[in-house]
C-alpha positions in Angstrom: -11.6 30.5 3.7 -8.2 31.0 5.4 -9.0 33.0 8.7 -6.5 34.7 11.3 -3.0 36.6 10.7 -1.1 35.8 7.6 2.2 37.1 7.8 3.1 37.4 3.8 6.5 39.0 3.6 8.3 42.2 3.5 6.2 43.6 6.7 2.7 42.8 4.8 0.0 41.0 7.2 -3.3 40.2 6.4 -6.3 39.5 8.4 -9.4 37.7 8.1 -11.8 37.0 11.0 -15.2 35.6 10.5 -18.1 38.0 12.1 -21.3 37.7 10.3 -23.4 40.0 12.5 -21.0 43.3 13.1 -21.3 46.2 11.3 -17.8 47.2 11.5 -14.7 45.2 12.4 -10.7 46.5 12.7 -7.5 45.3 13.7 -6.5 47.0 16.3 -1.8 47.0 16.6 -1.5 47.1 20.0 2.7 46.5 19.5 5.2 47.6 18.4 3.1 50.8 18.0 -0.7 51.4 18.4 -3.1 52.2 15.7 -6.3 51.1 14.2 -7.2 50.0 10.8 -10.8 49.4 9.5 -11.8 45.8 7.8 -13.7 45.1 4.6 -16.4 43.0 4.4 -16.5 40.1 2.5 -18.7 37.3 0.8 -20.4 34.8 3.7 -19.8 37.1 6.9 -15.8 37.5 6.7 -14.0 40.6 7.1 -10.3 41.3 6.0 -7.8 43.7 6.1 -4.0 43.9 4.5 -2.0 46.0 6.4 2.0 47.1 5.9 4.4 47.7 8.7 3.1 44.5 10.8 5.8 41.8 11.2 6.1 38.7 13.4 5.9 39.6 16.9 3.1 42.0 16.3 0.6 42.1 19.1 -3.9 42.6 18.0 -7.0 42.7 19.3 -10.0 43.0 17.1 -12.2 45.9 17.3 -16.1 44.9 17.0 -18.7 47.8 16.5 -15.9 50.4 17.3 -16.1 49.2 21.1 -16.0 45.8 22.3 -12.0 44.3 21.9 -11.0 41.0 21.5 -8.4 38.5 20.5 -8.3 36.7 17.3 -10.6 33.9 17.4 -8.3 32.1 15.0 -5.2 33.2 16.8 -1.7 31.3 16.2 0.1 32.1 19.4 -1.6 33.9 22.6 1.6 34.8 24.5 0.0 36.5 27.5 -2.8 33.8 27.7 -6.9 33.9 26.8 -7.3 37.1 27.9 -4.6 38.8 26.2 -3.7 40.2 22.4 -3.2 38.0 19.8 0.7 37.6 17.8 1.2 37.8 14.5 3.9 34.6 13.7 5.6 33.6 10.3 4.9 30.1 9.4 7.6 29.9 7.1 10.3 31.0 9.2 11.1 27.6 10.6 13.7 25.6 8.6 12.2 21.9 8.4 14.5 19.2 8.0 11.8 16.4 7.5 11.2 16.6 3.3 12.0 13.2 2.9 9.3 11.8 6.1 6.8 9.6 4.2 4.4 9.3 7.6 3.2 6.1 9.3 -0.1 4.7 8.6 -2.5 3.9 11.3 -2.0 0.4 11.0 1.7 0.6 11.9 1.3 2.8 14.9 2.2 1.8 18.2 1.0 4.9 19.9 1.9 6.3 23.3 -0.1 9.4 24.5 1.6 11.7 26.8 0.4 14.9 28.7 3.4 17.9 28.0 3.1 19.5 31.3 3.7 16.1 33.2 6.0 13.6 31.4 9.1 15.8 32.0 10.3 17.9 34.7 10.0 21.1 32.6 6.5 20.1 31.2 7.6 21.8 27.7 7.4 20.5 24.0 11.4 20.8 23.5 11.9 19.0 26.7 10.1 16.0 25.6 12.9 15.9 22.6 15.1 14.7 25.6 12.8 11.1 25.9 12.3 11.0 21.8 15.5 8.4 22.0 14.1 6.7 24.8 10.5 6.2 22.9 12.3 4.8 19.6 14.5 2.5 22.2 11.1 1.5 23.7 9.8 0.9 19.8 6.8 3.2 20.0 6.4 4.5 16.5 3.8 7.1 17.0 3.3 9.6 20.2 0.0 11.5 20.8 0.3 14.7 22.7 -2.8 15.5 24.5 -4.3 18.8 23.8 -1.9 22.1 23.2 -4.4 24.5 22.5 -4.2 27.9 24.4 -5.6 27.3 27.5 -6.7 29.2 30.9 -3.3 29.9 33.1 -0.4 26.8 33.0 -2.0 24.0 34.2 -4.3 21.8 32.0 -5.2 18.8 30.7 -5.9 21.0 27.8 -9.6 20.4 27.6 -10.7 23.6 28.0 -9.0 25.0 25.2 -10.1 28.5 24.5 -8.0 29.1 20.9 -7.8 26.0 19.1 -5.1 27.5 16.7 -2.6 28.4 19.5 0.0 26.3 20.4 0.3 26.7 24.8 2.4 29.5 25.7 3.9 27.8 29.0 4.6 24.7 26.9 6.5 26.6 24.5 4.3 27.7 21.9 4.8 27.4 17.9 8.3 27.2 18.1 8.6 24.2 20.6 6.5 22.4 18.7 8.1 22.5 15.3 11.7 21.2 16.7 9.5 18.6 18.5 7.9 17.0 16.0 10.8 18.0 13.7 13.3 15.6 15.5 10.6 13.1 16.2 10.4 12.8 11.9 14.1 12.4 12.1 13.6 9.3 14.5 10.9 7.5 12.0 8.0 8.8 15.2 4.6 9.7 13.7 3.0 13.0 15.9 -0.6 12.9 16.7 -2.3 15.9 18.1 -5.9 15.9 20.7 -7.9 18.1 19.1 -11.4 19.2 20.5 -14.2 20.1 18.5 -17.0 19.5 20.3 -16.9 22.4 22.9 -14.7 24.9 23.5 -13.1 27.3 26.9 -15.4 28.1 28.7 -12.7 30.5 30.2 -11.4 32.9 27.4 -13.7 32.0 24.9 -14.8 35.1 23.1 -16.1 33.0 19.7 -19.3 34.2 20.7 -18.9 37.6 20.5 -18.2 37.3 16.7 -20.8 35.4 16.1 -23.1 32.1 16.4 -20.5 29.7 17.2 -23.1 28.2 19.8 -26.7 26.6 18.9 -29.3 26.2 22.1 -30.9 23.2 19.6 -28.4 20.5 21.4 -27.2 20.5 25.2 -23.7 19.0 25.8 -21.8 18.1 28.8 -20.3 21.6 28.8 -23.3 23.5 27.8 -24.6 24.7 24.2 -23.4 22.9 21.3 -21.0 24.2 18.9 -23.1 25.3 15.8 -22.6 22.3 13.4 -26.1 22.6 11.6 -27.9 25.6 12.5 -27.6 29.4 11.2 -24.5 30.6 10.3 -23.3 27.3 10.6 -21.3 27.5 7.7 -18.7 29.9 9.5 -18.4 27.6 12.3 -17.5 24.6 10.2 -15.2 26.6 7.7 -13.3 27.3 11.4 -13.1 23.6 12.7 -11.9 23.0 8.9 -9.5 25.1 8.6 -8.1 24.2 12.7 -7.8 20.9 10.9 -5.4 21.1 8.3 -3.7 24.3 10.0 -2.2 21.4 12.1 -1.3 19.5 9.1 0.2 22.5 7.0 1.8 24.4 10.0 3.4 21.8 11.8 3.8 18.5 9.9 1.4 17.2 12.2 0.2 13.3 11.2 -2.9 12.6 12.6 -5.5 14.1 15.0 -7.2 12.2 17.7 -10.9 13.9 17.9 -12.1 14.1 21.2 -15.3 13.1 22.5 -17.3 13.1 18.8 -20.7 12.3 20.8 -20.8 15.5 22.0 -20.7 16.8 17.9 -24.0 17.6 16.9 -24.8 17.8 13.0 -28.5 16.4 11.7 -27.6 18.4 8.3 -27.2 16.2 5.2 -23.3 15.9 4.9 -21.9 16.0 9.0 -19.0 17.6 9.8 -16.9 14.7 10.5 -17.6 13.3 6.8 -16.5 16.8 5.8 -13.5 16.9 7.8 -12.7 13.6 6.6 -12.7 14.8 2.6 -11.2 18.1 3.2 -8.1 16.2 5.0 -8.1 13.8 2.3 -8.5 16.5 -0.5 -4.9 18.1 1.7 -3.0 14.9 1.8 -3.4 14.3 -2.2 -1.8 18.1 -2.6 0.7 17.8 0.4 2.2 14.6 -1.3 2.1 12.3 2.1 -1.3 10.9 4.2 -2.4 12.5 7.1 -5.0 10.8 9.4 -8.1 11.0 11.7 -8.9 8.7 14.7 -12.1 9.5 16.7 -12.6 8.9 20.3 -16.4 7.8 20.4 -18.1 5.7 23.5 -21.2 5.4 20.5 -19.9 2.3 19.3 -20.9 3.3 15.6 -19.3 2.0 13.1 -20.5 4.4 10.6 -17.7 6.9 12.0 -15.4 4.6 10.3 -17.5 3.2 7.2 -15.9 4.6 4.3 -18.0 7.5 2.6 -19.1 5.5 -0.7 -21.3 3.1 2.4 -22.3 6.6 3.6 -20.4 6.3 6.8 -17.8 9.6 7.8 -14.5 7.5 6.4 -12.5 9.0 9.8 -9.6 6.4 9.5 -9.9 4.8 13.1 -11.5 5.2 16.6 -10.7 4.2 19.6 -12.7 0.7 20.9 -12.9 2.0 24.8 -15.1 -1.5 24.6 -11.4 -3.8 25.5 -9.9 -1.3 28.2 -13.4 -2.2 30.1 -13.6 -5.1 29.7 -9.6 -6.1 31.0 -10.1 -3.2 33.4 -12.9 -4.7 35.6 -11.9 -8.4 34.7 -8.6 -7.8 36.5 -9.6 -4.9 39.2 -13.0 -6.5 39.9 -14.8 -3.2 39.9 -18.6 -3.1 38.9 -19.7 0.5 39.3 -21.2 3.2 36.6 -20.0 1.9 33.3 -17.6 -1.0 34.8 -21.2 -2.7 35.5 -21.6 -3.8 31.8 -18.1 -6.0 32.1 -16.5 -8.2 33.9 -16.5 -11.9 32.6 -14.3 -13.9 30.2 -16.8 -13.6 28.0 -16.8 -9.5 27.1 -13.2 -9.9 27.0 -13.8 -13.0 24.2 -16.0 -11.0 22.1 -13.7 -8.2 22.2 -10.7 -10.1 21.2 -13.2 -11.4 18.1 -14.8 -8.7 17.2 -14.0 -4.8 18.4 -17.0 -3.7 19.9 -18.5 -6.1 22.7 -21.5 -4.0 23.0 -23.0 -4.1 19.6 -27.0 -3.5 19.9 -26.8 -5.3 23.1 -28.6 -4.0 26.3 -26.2 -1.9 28.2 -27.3 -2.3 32.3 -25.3 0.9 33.0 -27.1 3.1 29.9 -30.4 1.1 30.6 -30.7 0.4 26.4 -29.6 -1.1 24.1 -26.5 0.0 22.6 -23.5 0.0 19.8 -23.2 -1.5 16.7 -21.6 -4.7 15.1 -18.0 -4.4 14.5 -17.4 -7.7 13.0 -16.7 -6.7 9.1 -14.7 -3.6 10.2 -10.9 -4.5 10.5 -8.4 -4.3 13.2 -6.4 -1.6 12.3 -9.2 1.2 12.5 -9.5 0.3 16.0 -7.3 1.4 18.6 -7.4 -0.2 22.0 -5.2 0.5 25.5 -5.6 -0.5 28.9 -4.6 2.9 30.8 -5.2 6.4 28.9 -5.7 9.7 30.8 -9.7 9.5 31.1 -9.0 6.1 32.9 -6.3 7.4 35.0 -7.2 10.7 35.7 -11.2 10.4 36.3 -10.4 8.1 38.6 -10.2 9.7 42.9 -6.8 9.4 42.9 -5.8 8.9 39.7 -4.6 5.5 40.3 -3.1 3.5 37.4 -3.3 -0.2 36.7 0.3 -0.4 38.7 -0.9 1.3 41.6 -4.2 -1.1 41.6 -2.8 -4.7 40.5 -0.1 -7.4 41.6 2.8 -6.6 39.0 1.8 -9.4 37.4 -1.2 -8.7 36.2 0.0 -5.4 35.2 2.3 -7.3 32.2 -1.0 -9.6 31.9 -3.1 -7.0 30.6 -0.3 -5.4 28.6 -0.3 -8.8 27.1 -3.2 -8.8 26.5 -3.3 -5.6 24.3 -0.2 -6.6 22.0 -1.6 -9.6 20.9 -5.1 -7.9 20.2 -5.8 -7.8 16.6 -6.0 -3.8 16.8 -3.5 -0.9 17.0 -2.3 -0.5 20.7 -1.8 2.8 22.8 0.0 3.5 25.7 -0.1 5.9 28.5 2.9 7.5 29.5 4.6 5.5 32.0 2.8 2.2 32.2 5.9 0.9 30.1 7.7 0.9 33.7 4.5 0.6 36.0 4.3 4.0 37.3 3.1 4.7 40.6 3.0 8.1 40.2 -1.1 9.0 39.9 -2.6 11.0 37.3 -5.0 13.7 38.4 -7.0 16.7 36.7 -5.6 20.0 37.3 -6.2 23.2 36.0 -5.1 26.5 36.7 -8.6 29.0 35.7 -8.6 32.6 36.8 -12.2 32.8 36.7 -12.7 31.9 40.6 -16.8 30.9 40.0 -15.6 28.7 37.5 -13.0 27.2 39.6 -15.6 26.6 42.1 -17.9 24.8 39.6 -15.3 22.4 38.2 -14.3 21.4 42.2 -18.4 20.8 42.5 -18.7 19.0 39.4 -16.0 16.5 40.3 -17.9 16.0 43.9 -20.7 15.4 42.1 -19.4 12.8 39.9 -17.4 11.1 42.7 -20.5 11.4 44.8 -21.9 7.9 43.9 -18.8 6.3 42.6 -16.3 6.8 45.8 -19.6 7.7 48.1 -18.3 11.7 48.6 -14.9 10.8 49.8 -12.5 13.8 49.6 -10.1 14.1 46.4 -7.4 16.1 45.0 -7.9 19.8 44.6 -7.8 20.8 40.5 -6.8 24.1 40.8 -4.0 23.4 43.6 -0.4 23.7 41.9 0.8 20.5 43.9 -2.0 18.4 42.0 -0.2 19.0 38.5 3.1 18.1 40.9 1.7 15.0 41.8 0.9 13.8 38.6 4.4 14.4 36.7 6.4 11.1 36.1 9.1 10.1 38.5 12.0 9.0 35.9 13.8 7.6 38.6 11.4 4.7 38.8 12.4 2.8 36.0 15.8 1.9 37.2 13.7 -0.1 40.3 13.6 -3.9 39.6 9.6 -3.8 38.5 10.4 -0.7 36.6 13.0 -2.5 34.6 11.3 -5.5 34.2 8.6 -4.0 32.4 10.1 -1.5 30.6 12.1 -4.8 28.8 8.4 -6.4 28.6 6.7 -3.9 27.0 10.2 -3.7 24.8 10.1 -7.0 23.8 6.4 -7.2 23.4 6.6 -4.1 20.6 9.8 -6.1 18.9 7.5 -9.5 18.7 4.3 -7.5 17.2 6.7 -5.5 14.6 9.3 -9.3 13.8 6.0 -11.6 14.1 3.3 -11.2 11.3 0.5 -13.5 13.0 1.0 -11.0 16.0 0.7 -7.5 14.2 -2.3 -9.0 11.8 -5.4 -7.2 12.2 -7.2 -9.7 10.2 -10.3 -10.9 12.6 -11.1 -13.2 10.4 -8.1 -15.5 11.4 -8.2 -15.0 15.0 -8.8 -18.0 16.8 -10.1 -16.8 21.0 -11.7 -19.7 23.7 -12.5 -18.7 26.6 -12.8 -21.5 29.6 -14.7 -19.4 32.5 -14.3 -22.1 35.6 -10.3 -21.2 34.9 -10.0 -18.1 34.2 -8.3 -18.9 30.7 -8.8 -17.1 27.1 -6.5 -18.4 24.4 -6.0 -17.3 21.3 -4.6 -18.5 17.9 -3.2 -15.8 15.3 -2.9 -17.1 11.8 -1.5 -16.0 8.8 0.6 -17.4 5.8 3.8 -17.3 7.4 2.8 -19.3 10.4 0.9 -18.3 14.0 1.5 -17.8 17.0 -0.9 -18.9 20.2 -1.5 -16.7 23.7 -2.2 -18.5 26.9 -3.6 -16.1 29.8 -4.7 -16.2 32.9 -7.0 -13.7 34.3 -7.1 -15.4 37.8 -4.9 -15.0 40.6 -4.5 -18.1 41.6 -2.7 -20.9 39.3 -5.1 -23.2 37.2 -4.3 -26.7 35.4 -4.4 -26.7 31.7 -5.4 -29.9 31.3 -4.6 -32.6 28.3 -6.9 -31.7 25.3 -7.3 -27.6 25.9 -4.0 -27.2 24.1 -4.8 -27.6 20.3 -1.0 -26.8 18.8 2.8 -27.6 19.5 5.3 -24.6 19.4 8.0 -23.3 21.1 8.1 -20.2 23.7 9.0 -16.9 22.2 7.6 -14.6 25.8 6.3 -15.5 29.3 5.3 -12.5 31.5 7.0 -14.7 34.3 11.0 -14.7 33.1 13.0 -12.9 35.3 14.1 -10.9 33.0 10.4 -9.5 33.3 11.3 -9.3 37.0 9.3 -12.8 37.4 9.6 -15.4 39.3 11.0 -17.2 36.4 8.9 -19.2 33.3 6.5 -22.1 34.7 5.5 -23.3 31.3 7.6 -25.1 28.8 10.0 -23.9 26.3 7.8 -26.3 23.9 4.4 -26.8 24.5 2.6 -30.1 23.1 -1.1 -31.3 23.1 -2.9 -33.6 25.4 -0.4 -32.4 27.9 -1.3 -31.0 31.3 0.4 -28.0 32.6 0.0 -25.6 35.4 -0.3 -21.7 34.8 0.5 -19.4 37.4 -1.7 -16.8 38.6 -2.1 -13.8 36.0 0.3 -15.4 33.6 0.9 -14.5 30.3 2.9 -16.7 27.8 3.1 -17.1 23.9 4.0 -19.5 21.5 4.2 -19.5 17.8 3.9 -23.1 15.7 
């Protein structure tokens, strides 16, 4: 069922708005002039109403039980924020230029995730056209915005969304986003979208006044569950649906990253994910191109990814948070809540192998067992990074790997990633070692609930950071502090890894041993006592071998641990890379012994 305004022409506007458990609904025009019109119930709890004289711009609430007002739950634009009327908005009236864009599949992504508000100075949709050149120079072929819908006030991760149909008013609404991803098309860049189904607001959330978008049955981190399975579910899921492929059909959007899935309950036969998964499939066969879905999951489940004929969900990838762990605390040393199930060569090994390091193993930090086997499951439905915003930004001070490691084991760890066998994201400004932080901000109106977000985050830095003070959310300098400082990348480190990362992207797109996902041909030792994992790609048209080392301190490579003889396409250490120049040899040979610096990186195809 298509739900909110529907602008259809010639001043015609129709309405539909799902409230199974009112007597009466109507649309109440609050602009250009004020009246009221009664709805008529429908089949399955909907009302609808098709009124003339209502054109784009058109401000609504909707009436419930002649009293109570409120804004369309399925509302495409909010321009006064959560609390205010809804806009009616012609979908049609943008002229697309991107007919002949055939999309990117997952397996050619090289993703970089960026928050609007912070990666320009204007923290707007259209002002991040002004990178898009940048990002194709850099090679990224895919960027994932995190969250844009209508949140509390202007400053947001976007994880509180209260109207997951609404583009952000302060980051330029519907309108921004169209010439966005419009020009991004025109570059040959995919555009992912964060969407969040598994809770929504809590400020300017009104769902619940239409009905049971809530069930009490499951308890999530942020309170009741949505309804998935229990009465009246079928509403809820026709909403999350229909969010869905309103992305895809609105805005050319090509994939959606689903947040958090462990916090989506659904015990009912077909789950809401497998659902998701068909209808989006069922819209790509009639839209003429693919559109994707990758899931962010700390489960470990392959069934997320299992195609639906093994009865998994057939979601197209999900992110492996498994690898950032496991580089994270190798490199950083740090042990505490879920850093204290890594930290040796060896999770790093399996993850290089396999996907998933935990895979029914006993997890010390859950106190159980936990994940399943990833070994059968290919590379390229598993996405891998080592910085995203939950790293970053959960962190006290929202330090990034460049603010915490020697430079050098900055490009290790990048490394590290490109020569995975998996599809590798960025966060926005690792490319040139950022050392601006990334903190949560928000900007609520609601001042109880600012209160209990500052209390939550004590509470979760309580054990972690033993109750030192940290950045306040809700002040405006917080959001300041976290915007990227462009300037940066003209600085000798900046530069030097902005032409790493560069070059790293080329090799993985030129070099088909380095973009295989193939796990089956992946070749990884790891030798604890020096801090060495290498690893052999192979595939028909030759292979390429990675040397790294995750100490700090230089370690011999001694005759017999080489098995191959090529030549030197990268080494982290060239000064081009802002290094200290190559240690190892343009051509490498066996039962040769060589010295590797500290956190060095090289690669060599044969």
């Amino acid at each position: 069922m298509k739900i909110g305004a529907t602008y259809r022409g010639d001043g015609w506007t129709s309405f539909t708005v799902w409230a199974p458990l009112r007597k009466s609904v109507a649309v109440k025009l609050v602009s250009p002039v004020e009246r009221v019109v009664q709805m008529e119930q429908q089949a399955g709890g909907y009302w609808y109403a098709e009124i003339r004289d209502v054109f784009p711009g058109s401000h609504y609430f909707y009436k419930l039980d002649t009293s109570t007002e409120r804004p369309d739950p399925a509302s495409f634009y909010q321009p006064f924020g959560v609390h205010g009327p809804s806009e009616v908005i012609d979908h049609n009236a943008f002229k697309w230029s991107d007919s002949a864009w055939k999309g990117i599949p997952p397996e050619e992504m090289v993703i970089y995730e960026l928050h609007t508000g912070t990666f320009t100075e204007d923290g707007t949709l259209e002002s991040i056209i002004g990178k898009i050149d940048y990002l194709e120079k850099l090679g990224v072929s895919a960027i994932e915005l995190m969250p844009l819908a209508q949140f509390p006030g202007e400053r947001n991760w976007g994880y509180d969304g209260a109207y997951p149909f609404a583009v952000q008013n302060s980051y330029g609404g519907p309108e921004g986003l169209r010439k966005l991803v419009d020009i991004c098309h025109s570059k040959g860049i995919a555009v992912l979208v964060d969407v969040v189904y598994n809770h929504l607001g809590p400020e300017g959330t009104y769902v619940q006044d239409y009905g049971p978008y809530f069930t009490h049955k499951y308890k999530t981190p942020w309170g009741d569950a949505i309804n998935f399975d229990d009465m009246y579910s079928d509403g809820v899921r026709n909403f999350v649906i229909e969010n869905a492929l309103s992305w895809f059909e609105h805005y050319h959007i090509d994939a959606l990253r689903l947040d958090a899935i462990q916090g989506i309950f659904d015990f009912g036969a077909k789950h809401i994910l497998k659902e998701l998964a068909e209808e989006t499939d069922r819209f790509s066969s009639g839209s003429g191109r693919r559109r994707y879905l990758i899931a962010e999951s700390d489960l470990n489940d392959v069934r997320v990814i299992s195609s639906r004929e093994n009865n998994g969900y057939g979601i197209d990838a999900q992110w492996n948070d498994d690898f950032h762990h496991a580089v994270q605390s190798l490199l950083t040393g740090e042990r505490k809540s879920y850093y204290a199930d890594y930290g040796t060569l060896d999770h790093l090994e399996k993850a290089f192998r396999e996907g998933f390091i935990y895979s029914w193993d006993y997890s010390l930090n859950r106190r159980r067992h936990h994940g399943s086997s990833s070994v059968q499951v290919s590379g390229k439905q598993l996405v891998v990074c080592i910085q995203n915003h939950d790293q970053t930004g959960n962190r006290l001070m929202g330090e990034r790997l460049s603010m915490l490691l020697p430079f050098e084991a900055v490009k290790l760890a990048a490394g590290a990633m490109f020569v995975s066998p998996f599809i590798p994201l960025l966060f926005m400004g690792e490319e040139f070692a950022a050392q601006t932080p990334f903190l949560y901000f928000i900007s609520h109106t609601d001042k109880d609930l600012v209160q209990a977000v500052r209390d939550g985050r004590a509470r979760e830095f309580a054990d972690l950071y033993l109750g030192q003070s940290f950045y306040d959310p809700q002040d405006e300098s917080t959001l300041a502090k976290s915007r990227l400082d462009w300037k940066e990348i003209a600085s000798e480190k900046g530069k030097g890894c902005f032409i790493f990362y560069k070059e790293m992207i080329r090799l993985r797109k030129k070099i088909p041993a380095m973009a295989s996902f193939d796990k089956k041909r992946i070749k990884v030792e790891a030798l604890q006592q020096k801090n060495l994992i290498i690893i052999e790609r192979h595939d028909e048209s030759g292979c390429i071998a990675a040397i790294m080392n995750f100490g700090s301190g230089s370690t011999v490579i001694e005759p017999g641990i080489i098995n191959f003889t090529g030549n030197r396409i990268i080494d982290s250490s060239e000064e081009r890379f802002a290094g200290q120049g190559a240690v190892l040899p343009q051509k490498i040979e066996k039962d040769v012994s060589y010295e590797m610096p500290g956190y060095g990186f090289a690669v060599y195809e044969f």
